[in-house]
BALO-182719 format. One line per 8 residues: number of its first residue (from 1); their letters; for each residue x negated, y negated, z of C-alpha. Coordinates in nm, 4 decimals, padded with zeros to 6 digits, always signed. Example, Ala and Ser with C-alpha at 12.3 -4.5 7.8 and 13.67 -1.06 7.14 Angstrom:
BEGIN
1) as) -01.2300/+00.4500/+00.7800  -01.3670/+00.1060/+00.7140
This chain:
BEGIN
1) xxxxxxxx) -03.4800/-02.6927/+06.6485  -03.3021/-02.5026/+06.9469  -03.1777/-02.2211/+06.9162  -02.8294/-02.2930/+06.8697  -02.8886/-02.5202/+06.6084  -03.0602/-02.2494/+06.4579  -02.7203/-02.0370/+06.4951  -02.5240/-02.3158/+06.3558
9) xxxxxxxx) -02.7422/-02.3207/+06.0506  -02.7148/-01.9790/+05.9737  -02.3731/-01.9514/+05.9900  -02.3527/-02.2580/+05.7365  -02.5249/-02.0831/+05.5006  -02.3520/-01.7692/+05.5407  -01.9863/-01.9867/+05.4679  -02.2060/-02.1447/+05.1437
17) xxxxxxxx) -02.2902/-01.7953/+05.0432  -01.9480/-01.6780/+05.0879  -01.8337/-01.9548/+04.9115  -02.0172/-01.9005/+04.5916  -01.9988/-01.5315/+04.5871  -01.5759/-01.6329/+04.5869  -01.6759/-01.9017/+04.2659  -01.8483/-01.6868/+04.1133
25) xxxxxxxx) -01.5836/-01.4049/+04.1153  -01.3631/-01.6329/+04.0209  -01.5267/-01.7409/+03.7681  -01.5362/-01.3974/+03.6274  -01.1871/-01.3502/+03.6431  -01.1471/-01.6619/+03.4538  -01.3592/-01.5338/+03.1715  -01.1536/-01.1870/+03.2174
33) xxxxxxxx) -00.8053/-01.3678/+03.1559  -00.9987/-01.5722/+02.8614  -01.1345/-01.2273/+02.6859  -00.7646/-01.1397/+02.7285  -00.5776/-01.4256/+02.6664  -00.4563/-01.3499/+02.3263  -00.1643/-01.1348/+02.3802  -00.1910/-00.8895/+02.1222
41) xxxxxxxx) -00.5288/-00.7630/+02.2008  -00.5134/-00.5171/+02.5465  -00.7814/-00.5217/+02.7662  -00.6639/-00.3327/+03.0547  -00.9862/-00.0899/+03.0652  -01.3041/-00.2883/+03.1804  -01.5767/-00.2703/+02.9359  -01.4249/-00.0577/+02.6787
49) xxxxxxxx) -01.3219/-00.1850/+02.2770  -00.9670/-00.3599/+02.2394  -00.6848/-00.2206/+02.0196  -00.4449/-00.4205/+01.8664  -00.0655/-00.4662/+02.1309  +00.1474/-00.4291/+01.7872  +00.4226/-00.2138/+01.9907  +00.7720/-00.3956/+02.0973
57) xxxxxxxx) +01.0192/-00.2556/+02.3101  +01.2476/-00.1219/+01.9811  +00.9651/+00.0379/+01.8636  +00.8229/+00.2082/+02.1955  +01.1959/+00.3611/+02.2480  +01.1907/+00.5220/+01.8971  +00.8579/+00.6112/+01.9105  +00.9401/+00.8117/+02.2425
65) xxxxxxxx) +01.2649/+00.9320/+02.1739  +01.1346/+01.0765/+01.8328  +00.8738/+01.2728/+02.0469  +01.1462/+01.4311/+02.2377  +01.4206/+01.4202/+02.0046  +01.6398/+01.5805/+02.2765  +01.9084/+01.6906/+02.0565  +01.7170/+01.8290/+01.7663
73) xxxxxxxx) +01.5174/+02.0078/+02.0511  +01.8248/+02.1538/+02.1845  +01.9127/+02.2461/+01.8484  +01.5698/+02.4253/+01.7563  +01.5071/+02.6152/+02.0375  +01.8629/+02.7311/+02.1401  +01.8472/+03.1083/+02.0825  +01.6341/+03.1002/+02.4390
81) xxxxxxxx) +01.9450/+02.9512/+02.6212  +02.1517/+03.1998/+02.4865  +01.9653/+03.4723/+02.5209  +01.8986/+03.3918/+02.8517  +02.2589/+03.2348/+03.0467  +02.4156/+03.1640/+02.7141  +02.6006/+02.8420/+02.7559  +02.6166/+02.8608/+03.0651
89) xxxxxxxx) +02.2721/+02.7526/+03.0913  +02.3083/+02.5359/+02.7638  +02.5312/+02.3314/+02.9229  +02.4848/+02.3336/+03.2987  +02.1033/+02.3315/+03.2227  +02.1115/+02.0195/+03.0206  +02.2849/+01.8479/+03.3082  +02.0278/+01.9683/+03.5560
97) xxxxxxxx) +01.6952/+01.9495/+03.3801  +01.8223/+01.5878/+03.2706  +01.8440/+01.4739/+03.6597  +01.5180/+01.6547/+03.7068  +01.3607/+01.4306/+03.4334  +01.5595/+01.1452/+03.5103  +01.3403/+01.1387/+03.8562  +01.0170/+01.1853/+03.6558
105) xxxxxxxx) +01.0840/+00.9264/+03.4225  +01.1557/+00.6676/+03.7177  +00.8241/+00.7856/+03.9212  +00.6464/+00.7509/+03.5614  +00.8190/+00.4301/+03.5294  +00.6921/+00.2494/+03.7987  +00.3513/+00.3521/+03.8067  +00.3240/+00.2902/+03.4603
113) xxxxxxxx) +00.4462/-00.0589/+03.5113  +00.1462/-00.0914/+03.7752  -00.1202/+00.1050/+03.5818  -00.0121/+00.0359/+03.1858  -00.3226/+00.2269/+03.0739  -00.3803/+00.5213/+02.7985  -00.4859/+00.7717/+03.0859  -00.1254/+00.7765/+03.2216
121) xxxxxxxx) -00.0930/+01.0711/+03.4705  -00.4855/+01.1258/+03.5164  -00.5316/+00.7715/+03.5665  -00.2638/+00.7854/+03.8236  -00.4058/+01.1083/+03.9872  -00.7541/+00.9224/+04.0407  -00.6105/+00.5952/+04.2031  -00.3536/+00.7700/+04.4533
129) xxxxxxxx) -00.5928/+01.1016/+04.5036  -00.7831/+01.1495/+04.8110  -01.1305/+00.9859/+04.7564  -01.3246/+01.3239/+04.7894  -01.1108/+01.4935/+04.5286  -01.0580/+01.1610/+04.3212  -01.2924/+01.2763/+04.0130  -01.1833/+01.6552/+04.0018
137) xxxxxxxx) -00.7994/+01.6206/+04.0235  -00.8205/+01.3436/+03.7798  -00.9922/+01.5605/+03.5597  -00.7873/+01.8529/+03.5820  -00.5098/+01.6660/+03.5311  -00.6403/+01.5319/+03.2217  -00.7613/+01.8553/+03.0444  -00.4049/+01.9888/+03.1147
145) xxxxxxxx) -00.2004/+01.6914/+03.0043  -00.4325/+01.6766/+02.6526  -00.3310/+02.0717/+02.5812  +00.0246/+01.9882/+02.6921  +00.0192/+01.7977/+02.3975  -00.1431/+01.9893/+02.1496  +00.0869/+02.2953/+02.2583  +00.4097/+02.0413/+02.1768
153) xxxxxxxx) +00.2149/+01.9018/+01.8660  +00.1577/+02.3287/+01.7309  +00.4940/+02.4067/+01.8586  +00.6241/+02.1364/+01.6355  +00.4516/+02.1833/+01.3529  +00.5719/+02.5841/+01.3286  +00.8899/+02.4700/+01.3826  +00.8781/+02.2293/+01.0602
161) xxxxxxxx) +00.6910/+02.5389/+00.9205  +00.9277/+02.7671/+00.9921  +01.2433/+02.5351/+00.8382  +01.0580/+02.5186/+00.5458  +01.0391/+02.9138/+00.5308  +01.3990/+02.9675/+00.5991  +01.4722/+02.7286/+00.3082  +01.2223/+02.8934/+00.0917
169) xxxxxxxx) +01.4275/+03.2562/+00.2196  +01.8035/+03.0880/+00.1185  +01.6638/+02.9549/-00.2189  +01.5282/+03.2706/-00.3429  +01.6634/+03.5718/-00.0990  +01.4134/+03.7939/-00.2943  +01.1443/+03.6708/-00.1296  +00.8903/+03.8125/+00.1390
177) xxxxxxxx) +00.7940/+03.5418/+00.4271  +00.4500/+03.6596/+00.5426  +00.2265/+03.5139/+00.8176  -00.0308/+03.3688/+00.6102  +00.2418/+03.1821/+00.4405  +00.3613/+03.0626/+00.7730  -00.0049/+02.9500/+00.8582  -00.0682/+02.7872/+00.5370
185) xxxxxxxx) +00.2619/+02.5584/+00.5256  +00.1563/+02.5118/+00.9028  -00.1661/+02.3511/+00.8105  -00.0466/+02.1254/+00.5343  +00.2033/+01.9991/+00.7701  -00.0738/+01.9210/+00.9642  -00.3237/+01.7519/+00.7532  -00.0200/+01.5469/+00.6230
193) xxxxxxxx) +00.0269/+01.3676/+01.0050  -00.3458/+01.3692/+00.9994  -00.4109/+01.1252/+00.6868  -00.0661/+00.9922/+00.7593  -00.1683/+00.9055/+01.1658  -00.5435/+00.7547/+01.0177  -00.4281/+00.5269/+00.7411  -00.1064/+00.4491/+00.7454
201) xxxxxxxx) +00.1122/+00.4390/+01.0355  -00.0869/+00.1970/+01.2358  -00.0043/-00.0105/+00.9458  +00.3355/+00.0589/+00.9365  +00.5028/+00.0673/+01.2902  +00.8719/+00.0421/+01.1095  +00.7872/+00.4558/+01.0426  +00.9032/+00.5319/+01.4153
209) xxxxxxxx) +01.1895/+00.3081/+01.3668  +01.2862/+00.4699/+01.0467  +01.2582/+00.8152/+01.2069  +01.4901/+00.7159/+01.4727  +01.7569/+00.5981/+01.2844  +01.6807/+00.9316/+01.0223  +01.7405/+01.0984/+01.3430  +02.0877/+00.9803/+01.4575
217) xxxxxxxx) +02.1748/+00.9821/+01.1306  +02.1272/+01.3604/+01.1233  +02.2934/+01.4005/+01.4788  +02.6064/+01.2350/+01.3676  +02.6094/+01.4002/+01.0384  +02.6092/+01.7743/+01.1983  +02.7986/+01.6413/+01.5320  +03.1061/+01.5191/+01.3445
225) xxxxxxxx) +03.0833/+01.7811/+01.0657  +03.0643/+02.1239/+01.2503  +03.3361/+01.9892/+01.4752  +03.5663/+01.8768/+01.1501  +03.5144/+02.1853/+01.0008  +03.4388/+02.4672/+01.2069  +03.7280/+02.7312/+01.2115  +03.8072/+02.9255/+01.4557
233) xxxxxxxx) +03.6297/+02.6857/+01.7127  +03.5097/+02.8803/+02.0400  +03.7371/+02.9198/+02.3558  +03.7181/+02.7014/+02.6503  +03.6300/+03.0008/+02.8775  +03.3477/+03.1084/+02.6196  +03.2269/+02.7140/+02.6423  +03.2487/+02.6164/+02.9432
241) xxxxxxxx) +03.1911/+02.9744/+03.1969  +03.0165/+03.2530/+02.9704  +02.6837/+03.3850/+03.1172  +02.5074/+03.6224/+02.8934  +02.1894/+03.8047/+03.0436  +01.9872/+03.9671/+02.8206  +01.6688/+03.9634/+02.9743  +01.7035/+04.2540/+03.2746
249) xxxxxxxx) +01.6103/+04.0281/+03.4761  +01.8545/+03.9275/+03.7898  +02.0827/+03.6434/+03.6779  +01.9113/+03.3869/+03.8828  +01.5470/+03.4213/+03.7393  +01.7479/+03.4632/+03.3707  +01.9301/+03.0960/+03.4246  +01.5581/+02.9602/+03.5452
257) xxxxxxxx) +01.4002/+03.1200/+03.2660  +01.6616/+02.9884/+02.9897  +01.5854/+02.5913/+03.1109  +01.2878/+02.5745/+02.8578  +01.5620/+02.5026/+02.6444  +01.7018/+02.1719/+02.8129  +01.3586/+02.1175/+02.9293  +01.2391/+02.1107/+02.5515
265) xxxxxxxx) +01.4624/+01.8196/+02.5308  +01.2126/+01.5918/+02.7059  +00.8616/+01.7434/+02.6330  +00.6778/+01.4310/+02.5702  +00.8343/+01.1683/+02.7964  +00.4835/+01.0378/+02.8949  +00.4633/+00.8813/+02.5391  +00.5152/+00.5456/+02.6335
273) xxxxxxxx) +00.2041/+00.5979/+02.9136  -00.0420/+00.6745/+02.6910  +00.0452/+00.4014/+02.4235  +00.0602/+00.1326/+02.6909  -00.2641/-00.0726/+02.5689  -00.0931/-00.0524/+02.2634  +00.2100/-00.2927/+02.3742  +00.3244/-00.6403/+02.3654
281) xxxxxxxx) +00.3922/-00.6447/+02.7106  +00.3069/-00.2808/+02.8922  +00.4300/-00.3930/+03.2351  +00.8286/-00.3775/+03.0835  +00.8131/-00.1905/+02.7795  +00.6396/+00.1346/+02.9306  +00.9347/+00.1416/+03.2112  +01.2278/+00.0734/+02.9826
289) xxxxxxxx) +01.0811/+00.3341/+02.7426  +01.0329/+00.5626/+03.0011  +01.4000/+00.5643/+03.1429  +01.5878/+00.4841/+02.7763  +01.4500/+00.8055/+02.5825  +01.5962/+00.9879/+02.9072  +01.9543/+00.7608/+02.8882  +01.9786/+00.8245/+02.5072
297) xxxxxxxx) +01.8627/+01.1854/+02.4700  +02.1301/+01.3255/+02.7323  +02.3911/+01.0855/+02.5460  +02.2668/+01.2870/+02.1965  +02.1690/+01.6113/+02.3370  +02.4747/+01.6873/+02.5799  +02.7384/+01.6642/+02.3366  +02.6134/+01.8365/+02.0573
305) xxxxxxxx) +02.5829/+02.1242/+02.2409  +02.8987/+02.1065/+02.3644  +02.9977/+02.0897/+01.9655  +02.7484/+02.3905/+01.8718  +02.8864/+02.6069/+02.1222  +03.2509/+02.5303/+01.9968  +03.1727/+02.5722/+01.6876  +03.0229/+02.9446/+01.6717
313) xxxxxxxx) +03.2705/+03.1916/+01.5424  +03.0525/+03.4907/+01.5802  +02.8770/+03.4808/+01.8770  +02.7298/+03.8648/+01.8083  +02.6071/+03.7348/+01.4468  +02.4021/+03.4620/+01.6039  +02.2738/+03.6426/+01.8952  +02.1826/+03.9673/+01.6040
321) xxxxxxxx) +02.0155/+03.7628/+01.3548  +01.6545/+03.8051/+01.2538  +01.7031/+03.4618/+01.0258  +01.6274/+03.0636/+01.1860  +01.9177/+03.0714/+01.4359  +01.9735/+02.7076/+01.4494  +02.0819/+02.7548/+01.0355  +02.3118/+03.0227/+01.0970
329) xxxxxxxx) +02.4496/+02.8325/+01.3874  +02.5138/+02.5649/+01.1209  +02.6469/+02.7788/+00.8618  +02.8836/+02.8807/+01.0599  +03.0260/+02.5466/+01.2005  +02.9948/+02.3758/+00.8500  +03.1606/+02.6913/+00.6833  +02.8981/+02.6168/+00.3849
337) xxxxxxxx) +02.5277/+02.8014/+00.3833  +02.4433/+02.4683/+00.1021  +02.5408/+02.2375/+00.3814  +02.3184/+02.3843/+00.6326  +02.0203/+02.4124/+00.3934  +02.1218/+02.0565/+00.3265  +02.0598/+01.9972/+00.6865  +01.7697/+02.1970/+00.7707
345) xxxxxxxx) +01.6358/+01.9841/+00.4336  +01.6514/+01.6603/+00.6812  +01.5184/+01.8436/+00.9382  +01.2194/+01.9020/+00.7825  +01.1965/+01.5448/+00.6992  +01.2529/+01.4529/+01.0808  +00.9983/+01.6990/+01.1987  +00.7028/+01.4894/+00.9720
353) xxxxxxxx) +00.8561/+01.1841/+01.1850  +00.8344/+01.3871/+01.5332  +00.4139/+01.4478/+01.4623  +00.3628/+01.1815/+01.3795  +00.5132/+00.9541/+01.6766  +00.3126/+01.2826/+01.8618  +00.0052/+01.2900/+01.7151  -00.0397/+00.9076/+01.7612
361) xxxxxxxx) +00.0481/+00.9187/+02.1278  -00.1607/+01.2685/+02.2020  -00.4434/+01.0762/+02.0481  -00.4748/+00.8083/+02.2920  -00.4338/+01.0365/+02.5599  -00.7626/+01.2158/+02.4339  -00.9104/+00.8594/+02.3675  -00.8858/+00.7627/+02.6816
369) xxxxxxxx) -01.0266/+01.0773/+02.8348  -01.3305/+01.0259/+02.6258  -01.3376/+00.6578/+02.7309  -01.3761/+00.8248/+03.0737  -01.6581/+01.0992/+02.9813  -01.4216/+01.3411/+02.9839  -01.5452/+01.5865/+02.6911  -01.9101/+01.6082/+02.5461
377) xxxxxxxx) -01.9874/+01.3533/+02.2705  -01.7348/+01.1360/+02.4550  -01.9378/+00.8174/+02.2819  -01.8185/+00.9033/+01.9446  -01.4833/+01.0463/+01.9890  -01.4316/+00.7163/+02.2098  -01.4440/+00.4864/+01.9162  -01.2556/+00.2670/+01.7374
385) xxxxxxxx) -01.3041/+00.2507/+01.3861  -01.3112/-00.1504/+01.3055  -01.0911/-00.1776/+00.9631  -00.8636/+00.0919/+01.0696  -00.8347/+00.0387/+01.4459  -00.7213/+00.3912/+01.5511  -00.9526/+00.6086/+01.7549  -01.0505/+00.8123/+01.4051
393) xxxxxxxx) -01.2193/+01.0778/+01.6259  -00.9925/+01.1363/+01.8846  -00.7090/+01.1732/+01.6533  -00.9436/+01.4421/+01.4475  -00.9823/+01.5786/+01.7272  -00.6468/+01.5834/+01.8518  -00.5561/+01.7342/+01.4565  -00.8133/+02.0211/+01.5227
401) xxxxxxxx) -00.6444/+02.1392/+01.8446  -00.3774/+02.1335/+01.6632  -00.5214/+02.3375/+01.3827  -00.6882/+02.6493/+01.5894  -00.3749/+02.6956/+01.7686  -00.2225/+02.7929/+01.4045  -00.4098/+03.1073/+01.3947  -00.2051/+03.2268/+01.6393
409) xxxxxxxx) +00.0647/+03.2754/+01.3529  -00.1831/+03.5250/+01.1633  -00.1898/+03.7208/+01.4807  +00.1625/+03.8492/+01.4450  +00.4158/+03.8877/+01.1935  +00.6458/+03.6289/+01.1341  +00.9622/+03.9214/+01.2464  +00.7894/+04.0038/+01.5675
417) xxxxxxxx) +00.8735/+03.7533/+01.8067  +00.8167/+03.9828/+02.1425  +00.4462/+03.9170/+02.1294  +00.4053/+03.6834/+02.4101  +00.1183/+03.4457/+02.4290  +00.1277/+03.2307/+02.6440  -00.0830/+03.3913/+02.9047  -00.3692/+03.4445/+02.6777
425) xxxxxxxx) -00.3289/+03.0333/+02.5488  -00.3098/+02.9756/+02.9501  -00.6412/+03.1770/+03.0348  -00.8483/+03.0054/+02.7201  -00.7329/+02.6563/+02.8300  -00.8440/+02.7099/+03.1885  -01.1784/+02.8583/+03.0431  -01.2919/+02.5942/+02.8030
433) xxxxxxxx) -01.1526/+02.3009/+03.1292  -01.3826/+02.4737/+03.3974  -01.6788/+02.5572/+03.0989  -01.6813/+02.1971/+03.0226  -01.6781/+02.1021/+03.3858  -01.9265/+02.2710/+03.4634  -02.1306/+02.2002/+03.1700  -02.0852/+01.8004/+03.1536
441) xxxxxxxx) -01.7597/+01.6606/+03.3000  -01.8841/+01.7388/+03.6416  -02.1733/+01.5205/+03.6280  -02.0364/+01.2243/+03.3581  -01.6658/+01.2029/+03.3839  -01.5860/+00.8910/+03.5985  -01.1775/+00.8307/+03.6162  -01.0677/+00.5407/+03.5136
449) xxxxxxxx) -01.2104/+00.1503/+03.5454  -00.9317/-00.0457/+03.5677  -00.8850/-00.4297/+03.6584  -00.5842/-00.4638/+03.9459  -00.4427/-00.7946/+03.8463  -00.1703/-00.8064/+04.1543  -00.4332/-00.7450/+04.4373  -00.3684/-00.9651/+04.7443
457) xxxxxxxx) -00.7378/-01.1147/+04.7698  -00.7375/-01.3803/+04.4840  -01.0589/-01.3645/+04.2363  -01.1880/-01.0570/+04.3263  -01.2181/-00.8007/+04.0934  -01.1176/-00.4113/+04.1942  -01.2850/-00.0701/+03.9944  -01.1101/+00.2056/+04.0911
465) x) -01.3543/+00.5271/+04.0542
């Protein structure tokens, strides 16, 4: 044989080689889209247990928008923005912090349509990171995202707490609110989504649904009432150009610092992300849910507080009182104290719908992360019980987070609310990430595995790690 012919052969059986390796990928896609076909079972994640795709789009946008529940948000958390701009930042800030978010929820939108996977941002941190930082950014990202949630989960659950305590206060004026009380009704709360989360709601998707419509059934109630009946209604000038400082800080800094209140209308807009194995069709549900909690909540949030603001008599009352302002706020528009209870009733109702719809979505998050060896004894908390089909451990978990952060109520009273913090939460958080790094995440945690369906190259399957 010459030596050519020799050449010739080889590069025949390099093309045969070539040709099978191509079959033989193929073939594995085949078996891929076969383990898959069924569309209610997701199998985004390579290697890793299926969950049920019981989520439609109706479901995923009431799910989401009772995570953020913009307006009750607004409503809950308004003595910051007036406080701090007055409505000035109420109502300029709810314009700007909705564009803000409008922007996320797009970028969000169209990576989850690309990546529909549990992991969400973190995912998305360790596909478009550079490849030497792929592992740690990812896993920062993660840790943070998981105690983004749990601080929305505590915050809440002492909101639903402290409702409750206001009621008990109205009901019987006599009595003394202490903070074990607080951090008692805190915890039963919680255990309630807990149980509730584990063996029921999985069952029962129509609970998100029924939340949402409990939801704008409250908003219309106290939109159309404390505009019917609030007399005297607030001035235009009051409305529309009042800014109140009373922070000592320069005006600028006080109007930044009195956006948590818009911004608390859209804590939890990743929802949809990290519920995306968990729907009928990820690829358009994820991006419609993403953008429609943002399109409803403004249409909800914006004008009610337009109608709160009109409908405070006493602005000095509100700003003076030592009680649950959103109540007095109510009290006043409604002209009946038994209405408001009646309303802060519902709300406590809607707050058990709110952690629920957030405990279920924060769970997946930390699912995934385990999936990914994210914390130690990631192979248990990783599972999937097989009767239930909810990650049991990851939502414990999730509900012991949860749990720890209500002893922070026992360290103050439930008067003193100058105690700040948030830097001491901040400094434990980036303890326990880097002491876990260090300890195991460095050496196990992997980013995600996922299998790029769109890729230009036919049959060949991608692992991004």
């Amino acid at each position: 044989m010459t030596s050519g012919d020799a050449k010739l052969a080889a590069n025949d059986r390099l093309k045969l080689s070539f040709v099978e390796d191509v079959q033989a990928s193929e073939v594995r896609q085949h078996e891929a889209e076969s383990s898959t076909a069924d569309p209610d079972v997701a199998g985004t994640i390579l290697g890793e247990p299926n969950v049920r795709r019981s989520i439609g789009l109706l479901t995923m946008i009431a799910l989401c928008f009772n995570i953020c529940s913009s307006w009750a948000g607004l409503s809950t958390s308004i003595q910051i923005a007036l406080s701090q701009g007055g409505p000035v930042t109420l109502i300029y800030g709810t314009i700007l912090i909705t564009a803000i978010y409008l922007c996320i929820s797009l970028l969000i939108a169209e990576l989850g349509s690309v990546y529909p996977t549990a992991g969400g941002q973190y995912h998305f941190t360790s596909i478009l990171a550079p490849k030497r930082m792929t592992r740690s950014l990812s896993y920062a990202c993660g840790f943070i995202t998981i105690f983004q949630w749990v601080s929305s989960g505590a915050a809440v659950m002492v909101i639903t707490a402290t409702q409750i305590m206001a009621l008990v206060g109205y009901f019987n004026p006599g009595a003394q609110g202490e903070a074990w009380h607080l951090f008692l009704i805190y915890q039963a709360i919680g255990v309630l989504a807990l149980f509730y989360n584990l063996l029921i709601l999985n069952r029962l998707p129509v609970t998100h649904t029924i939340g949402f419509i409990l939801s704008i059934a409250i908003f219309l109630a106290t939109f159309i009432g404390i505009l019917g009946r609030a007399s005297p209604k607030a001035t235009h000038e009051f409305v529309w150009t009042t800014f109140i400082n009373k922070t000592g800080w320069p005006n600028g800094v006080c109007f930044l610092t009195g956006l948590i209140t818009p911004a608390f209308m859209y804590g939890g807009l990743d929802g949809a992300l990290h519920l995306s194995e968990e729907a009928k069709n990820p690829r358009k549900i994820v991006p419609r849910a993403c953008v429609g909690v943002i399109i409803v909540g403004f249409c909800t949030a914006f004008p009610f507080a337009i109608a709160l603001l009109y409908s405070i008599s006493d602005f000095q009352t509100i700003t003076e009182s030592s009680g649950f302002v959103p109540f007095e706020i109510n009290a006043q528009g409604l002209r009946s104290a038994d209405a408001a209870a009646a309303l802060l009733c519902a709300g406590c109702v809607l707050g058990f719908f709110i952690l629920n719809a957030l405990l279920q979505s924060s769970s997946r998050l930390v699912w995934s992360f385990a999936r990914d060896d994210g914390f130690a004894f990631s192979h248990i908390i990783r599972r999937i019980h097989p009767v239930l089909n909810v990650p049991v451990w990851a939502t414990f978990l999730n509900w012991l987070l949860l749990a720890l952060c209500g002893f922070l109520i026992l360290a103050s009273s439930i008067g003193d609310v100058q105690k700040n913090y948030t830097p001491v939460v901040l400094a434990l958080i980036g303890i326990l990430g880097l002491i876990n790094w260090v300890v195991y995440a460095r050496k196990h945690f992997k980013g995600p595995r996922i299998l790029l369906e769109d890729q230009p190259v036919s049959g060949l399957e991608v692992r991004v790690e």
